[in-house]
Structures are given as C-alpha cells and as structure tokens.
C-alpha positions as CSV (number, residue, x, y, z in Angstrom):
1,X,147.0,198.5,-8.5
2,X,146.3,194.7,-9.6
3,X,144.6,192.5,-7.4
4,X,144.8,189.0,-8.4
5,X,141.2,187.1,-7.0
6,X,141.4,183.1,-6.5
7,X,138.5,181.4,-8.7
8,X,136.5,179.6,-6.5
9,X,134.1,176.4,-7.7
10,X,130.9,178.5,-7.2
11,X,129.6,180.5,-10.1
12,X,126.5,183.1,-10.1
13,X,123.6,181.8,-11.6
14,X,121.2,183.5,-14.0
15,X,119.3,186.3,-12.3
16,X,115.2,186.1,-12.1
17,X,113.8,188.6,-10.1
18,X,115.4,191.5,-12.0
19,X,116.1,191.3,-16.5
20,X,118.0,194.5,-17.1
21,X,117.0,193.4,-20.7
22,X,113.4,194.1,-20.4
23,X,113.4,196.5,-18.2
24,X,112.2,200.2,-19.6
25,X,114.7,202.9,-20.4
26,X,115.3,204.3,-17.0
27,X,114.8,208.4,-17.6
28,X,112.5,208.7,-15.0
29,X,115.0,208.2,-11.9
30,X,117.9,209.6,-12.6
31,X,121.2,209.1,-11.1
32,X,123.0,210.9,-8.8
33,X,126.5,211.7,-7.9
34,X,126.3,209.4,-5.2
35,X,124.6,206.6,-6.8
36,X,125.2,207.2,-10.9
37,X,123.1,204.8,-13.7
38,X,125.3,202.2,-14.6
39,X,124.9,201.1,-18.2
40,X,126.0,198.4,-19.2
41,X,127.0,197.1,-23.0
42,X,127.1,194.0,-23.6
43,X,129.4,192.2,-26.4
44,X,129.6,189.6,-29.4
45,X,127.8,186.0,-28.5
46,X,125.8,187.5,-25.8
47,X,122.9,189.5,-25.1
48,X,121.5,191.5,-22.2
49,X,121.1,188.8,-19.9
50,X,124.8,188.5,-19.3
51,X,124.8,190.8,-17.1
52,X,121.7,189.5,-15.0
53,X,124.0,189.0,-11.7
54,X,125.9,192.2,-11.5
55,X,122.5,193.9,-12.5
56,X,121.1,192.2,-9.6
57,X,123.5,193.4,-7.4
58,X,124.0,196.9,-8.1
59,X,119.8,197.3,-8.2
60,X,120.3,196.1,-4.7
61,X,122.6,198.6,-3.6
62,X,120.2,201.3,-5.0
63,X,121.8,202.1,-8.4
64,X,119.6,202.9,-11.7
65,X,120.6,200.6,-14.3
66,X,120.3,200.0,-18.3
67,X,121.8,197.0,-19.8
68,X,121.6,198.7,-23.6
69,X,120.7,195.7,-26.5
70,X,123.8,196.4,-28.5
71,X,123.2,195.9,-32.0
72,X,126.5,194.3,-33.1
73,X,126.7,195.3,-36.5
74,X,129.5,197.9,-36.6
75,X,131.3,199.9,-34.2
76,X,130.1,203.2,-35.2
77,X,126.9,202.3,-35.9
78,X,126.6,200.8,-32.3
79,X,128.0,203.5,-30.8
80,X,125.5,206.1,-31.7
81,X,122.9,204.0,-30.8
82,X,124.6,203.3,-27.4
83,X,124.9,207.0,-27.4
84,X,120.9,207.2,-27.9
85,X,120.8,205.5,-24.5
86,X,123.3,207.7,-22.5
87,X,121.3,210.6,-23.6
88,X,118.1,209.6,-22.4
89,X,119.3,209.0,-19.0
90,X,119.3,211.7,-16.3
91,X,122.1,212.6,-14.5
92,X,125.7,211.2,-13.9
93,X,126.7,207.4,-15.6
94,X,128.9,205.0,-15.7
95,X,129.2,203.3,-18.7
96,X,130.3,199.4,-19.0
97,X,131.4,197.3,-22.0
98,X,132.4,193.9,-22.0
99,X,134.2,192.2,-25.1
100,X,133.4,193.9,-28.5
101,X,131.3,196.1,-26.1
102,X,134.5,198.0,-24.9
103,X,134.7,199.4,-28.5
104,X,131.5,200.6,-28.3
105,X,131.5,202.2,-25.5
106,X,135.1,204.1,-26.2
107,X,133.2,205.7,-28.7
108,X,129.9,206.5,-27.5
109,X,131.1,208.2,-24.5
110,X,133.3,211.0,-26.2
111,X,130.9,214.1,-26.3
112,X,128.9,212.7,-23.7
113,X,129.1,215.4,-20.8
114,X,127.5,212.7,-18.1
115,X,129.3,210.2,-18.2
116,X,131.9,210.1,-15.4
117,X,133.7,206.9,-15.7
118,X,134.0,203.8,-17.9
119,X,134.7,200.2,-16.9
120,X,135.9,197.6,-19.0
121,X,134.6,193.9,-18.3
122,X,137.0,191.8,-20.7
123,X,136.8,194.6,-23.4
124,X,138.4,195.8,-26.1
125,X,139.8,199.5,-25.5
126,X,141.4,200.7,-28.7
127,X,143.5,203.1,-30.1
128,X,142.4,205.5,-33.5
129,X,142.5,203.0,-36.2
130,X,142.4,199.6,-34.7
131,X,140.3,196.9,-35.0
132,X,138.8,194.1,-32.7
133,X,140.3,191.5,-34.9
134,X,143.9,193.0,-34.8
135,X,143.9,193.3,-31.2
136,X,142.6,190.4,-30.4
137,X,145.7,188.9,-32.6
138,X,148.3,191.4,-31.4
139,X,148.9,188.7,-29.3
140,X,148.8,185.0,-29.1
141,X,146.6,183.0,-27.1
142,X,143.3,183.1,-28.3
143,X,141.3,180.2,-29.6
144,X,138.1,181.6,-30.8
145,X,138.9,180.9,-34.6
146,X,139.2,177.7,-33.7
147,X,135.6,177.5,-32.5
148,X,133.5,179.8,-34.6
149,X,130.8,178.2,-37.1
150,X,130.9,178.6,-40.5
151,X,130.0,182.5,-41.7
152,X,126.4,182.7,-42.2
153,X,125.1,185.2,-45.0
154,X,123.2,188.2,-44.0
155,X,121.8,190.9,-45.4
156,X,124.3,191.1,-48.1
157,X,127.2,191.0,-45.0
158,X,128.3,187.6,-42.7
159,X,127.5,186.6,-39.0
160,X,129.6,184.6,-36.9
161,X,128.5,182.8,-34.0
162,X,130.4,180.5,-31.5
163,X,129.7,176.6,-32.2
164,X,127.5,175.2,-29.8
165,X,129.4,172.2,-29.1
166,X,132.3,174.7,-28.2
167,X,130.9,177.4,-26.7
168,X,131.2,176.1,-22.8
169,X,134.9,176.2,-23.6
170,X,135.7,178.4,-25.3
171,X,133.4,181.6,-23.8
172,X,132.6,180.4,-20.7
173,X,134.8,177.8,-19.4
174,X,133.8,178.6,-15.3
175,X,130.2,178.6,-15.6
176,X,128.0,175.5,-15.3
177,X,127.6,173.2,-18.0
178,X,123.8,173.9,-18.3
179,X,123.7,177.5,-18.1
180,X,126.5,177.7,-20.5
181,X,124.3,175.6,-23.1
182,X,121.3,178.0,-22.8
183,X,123.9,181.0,-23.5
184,X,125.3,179.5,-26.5
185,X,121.2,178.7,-27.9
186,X,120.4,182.6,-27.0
187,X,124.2,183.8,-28.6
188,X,124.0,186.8,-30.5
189,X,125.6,187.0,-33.5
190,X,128.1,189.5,-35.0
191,X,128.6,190.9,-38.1
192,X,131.9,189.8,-39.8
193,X,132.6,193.5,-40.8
194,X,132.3,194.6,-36.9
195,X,135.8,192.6,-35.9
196,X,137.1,194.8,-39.1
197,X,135.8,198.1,-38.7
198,X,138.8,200.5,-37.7
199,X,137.7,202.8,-34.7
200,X,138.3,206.6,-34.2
201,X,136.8,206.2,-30.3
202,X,139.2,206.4,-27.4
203,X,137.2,207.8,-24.7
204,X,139.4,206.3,-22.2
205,X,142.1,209.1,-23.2
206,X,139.9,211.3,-21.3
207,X,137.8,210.0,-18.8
208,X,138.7,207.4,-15.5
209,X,139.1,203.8,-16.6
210,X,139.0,200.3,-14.8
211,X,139.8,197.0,-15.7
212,X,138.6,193.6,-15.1
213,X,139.3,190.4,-16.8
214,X,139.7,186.9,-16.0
215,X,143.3,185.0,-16.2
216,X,142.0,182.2,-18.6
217,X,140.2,184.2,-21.2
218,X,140.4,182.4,-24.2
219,X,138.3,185.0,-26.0
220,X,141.1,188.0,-25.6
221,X,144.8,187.2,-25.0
222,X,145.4,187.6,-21.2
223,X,148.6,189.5,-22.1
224,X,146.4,192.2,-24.9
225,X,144.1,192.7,-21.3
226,X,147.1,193.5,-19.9
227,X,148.5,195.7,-22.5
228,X,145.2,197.9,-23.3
229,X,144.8,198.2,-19.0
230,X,148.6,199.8,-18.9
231,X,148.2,201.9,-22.0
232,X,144.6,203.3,-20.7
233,X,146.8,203.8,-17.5
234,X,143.6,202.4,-15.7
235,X,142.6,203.7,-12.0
236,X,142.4,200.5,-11.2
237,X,143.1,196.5,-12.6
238,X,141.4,193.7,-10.9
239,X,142.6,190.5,-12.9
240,X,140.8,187.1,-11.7
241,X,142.4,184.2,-11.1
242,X,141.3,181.2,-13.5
243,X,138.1,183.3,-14.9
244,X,136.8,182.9,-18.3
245,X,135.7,185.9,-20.9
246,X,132.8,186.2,-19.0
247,X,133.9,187.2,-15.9
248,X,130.7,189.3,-15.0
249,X,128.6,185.9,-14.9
250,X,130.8,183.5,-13.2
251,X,132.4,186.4,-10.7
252,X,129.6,188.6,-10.5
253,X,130.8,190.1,-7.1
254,X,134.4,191.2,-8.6
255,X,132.8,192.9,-11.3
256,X,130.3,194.8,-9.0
257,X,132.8,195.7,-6.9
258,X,135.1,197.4,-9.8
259,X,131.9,199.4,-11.1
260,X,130.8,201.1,-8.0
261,X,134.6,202.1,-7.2
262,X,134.6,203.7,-11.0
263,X,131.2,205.4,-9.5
264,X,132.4,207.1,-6.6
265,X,135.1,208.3,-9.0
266,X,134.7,212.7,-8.5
C-alpha cells in the first residue's frame, strides 16, 4: 500500500535533549517483542545526528535505540561493523538505513537471528552484485554529480563530500536554511570506492521490508525508490509528498510512524 503525505512548510528541528550519537551501546535494556531496539544507520554526508528527531520520538514512545556511527568506507567493511552493533544488543531489532546506509544494513542483517524487520529511509536495497553508483544511475534524475566537490585524497583511496554552497539543495532541500548549513559543515565523507563496491547482501529477500522516501529526492531517482520498494515487494510504501533525501529530518513523524509498524511486525 502507498500512502502519498502532503509536505507541509514546517520541518523538525535538530533534537537536544536526546543524541543517539553519544549515547552508550544500549546492551543493558534490551528490547522486547513488544517494543524491539531500533537501530538506526545512517548514510553518505551525514552522521548520527540525522536521526536526532525520529530518535526523539521513538525514546518517547519507550523504544531502546542505537543510531550506529557508520564508517563509510566500504559496504562490507560497514556491514560487519554494523553487525558488531546488532550483536551486542539484547533481544528483538529493527534495523534502519537511510541512503548508502540501506546497503549496509542489507548486509549486516543476514545471519543475524534478532533482527525482525528492516526499514529503509531513502536507501539503497540492492540486488547480488550491484552497486550504489549503478543504482543510483539506473535511472535518471539525480543531480548529486552535479554538486559533489572535488575528490579529496585519503589514505591511498578518495572522499567525496557534497559542496557546501550546494548542499541545502541538493540533500536537503525542505529543511531550514540554517540547519541545512550546519549539516553540510558536520557532512561525513565517503569513500570513492564505497559507491563501487558490488554487494552480495540482500537481507530484504528474507526478512519484512518498508519503504519511505520523499517525492523530490534529488539524491536517489524517485522512480529507482520506486523500483527497489516493488522488487523488495515491501510490507509497506509510504512516499512523501515534496520531501527531500532526508526525509527522517524534515518528516520526522512519517518516518517514526513506518518504523514502529515494521516493529509490531510478528
């Protein structure tokens, strides 16, 4: 079922009394069937804090959560230590990508026994062999060549980042002008050879999937959101009207919503 949400002019602001990204691994309450741990992934020119609304929320409503610092440097290499995470936590979990983040988690799910569901927020959820970079082009639409800064050298490999100037448009179009500048100053970068790295995960083949994404993404073709939703044959599609790639900041409520449907999944 798609539901199709009207963008509306307010957008969530940065949350303060809770920072899943410094918060400490949470093995010491563990989830339940009722109220699983949520973990959440975050993707390429973000960080941890990009989920501080739907964090927020969800801590509210009395779910354990773990917003996991992914490394961005290869999707294998993330995976496992997104894995790391998942099997530290106690009990039943929902696991949550956004962006690149989908890859990861459609990896470091399989073998994982606990986890229940998996939500994709934007993401990527690929097939054995594919790539970020070839889904993102299976498709036309996106723009984010357009805005990336020159490669910068590292560690014998490349980083890309988002330009500054560019960011607000390009990543995150329907959130405030200022809050968009301090995401693209605390961007994190990804390695070049991430987007290129072929992927053998595709935990969505055997465990419940749900997708949200907004209609103006100019990160990921609306129409390869589309595609990836159908071919997952999701539980459920909630696609929101006029949203940017980072639909979990500017529509925290839609993305909250999705995740604890995914966790009364039995």
């Amino acid at each position: 079922m798609k539901k199709v949400l009207q963008a509306t002019a307010a957008s969530a602001v940065f949350a303060t009394a809770f920072n899943p990204a410094h918060a400490a691994p949470i093995t010491a309450v563990p989830g339940t069937p009722a109220k699983p741990t949520i973990i959440l992934v975050h993707g390429a020119f973000a960080d941890s804090s990009s989920w501080d609304g739907v964090a927020r929320k969800l801590v509210a409503k009395g779910y354990p959560v773990l917003s996991v610092a992914n490394p961005l440097r290869g999707v294998d290499a993330d995976a496992r230590y997104a894995a790391s995470a998942i099997q530290a936590v106690k009990g039943p979990v929902v696991l949550v990508g956004h962006s690149y983040g989908g890859m990861v988690i459609s990896k470091a799910a399989e073998g994982n026994a606990n986890v229940k569901s998996l939500v994709y927020v934007a993401a990527f959820a690929p097939e054995q062999g594919e790539t970020v970079a070839g889904l993102a082009n299976r498709f036309p639409g996106s723009t984010l060549g357009q805005a990336l800064a020159d490669p910068v050298a590292l560690d014998g490999g490349e980083d890309l980042y988002i330009r500054q100037d560019k960011f607000h448009e390009q990543f995150a179009a329907d959130v405030p002008a200022a809050q968009a500048a301090l995401m693209a100053a605390s961007q994190r970068p990804i390695a070049v050879a991430a987007l290129e790295e072929q992927t053998t995960g595709t935990a969505w083949k055997q465990l419940p999937s749900y997708f949200v994404y907004g209609s103006a993404d100019r990160n990921i073709p609306l129409e390869a959101l589309r595609f990836m939703a159908r071919r997952a044959a999701a539980k459920d599609v909630v696609e929101v009207k006029g949203a940017s790639h980072v639909v979990m900041v500017s529509h925290p409520d839609a993305v909250t919503k999705l995740i604890e449907e995914a966790a009364a999944v039995r």
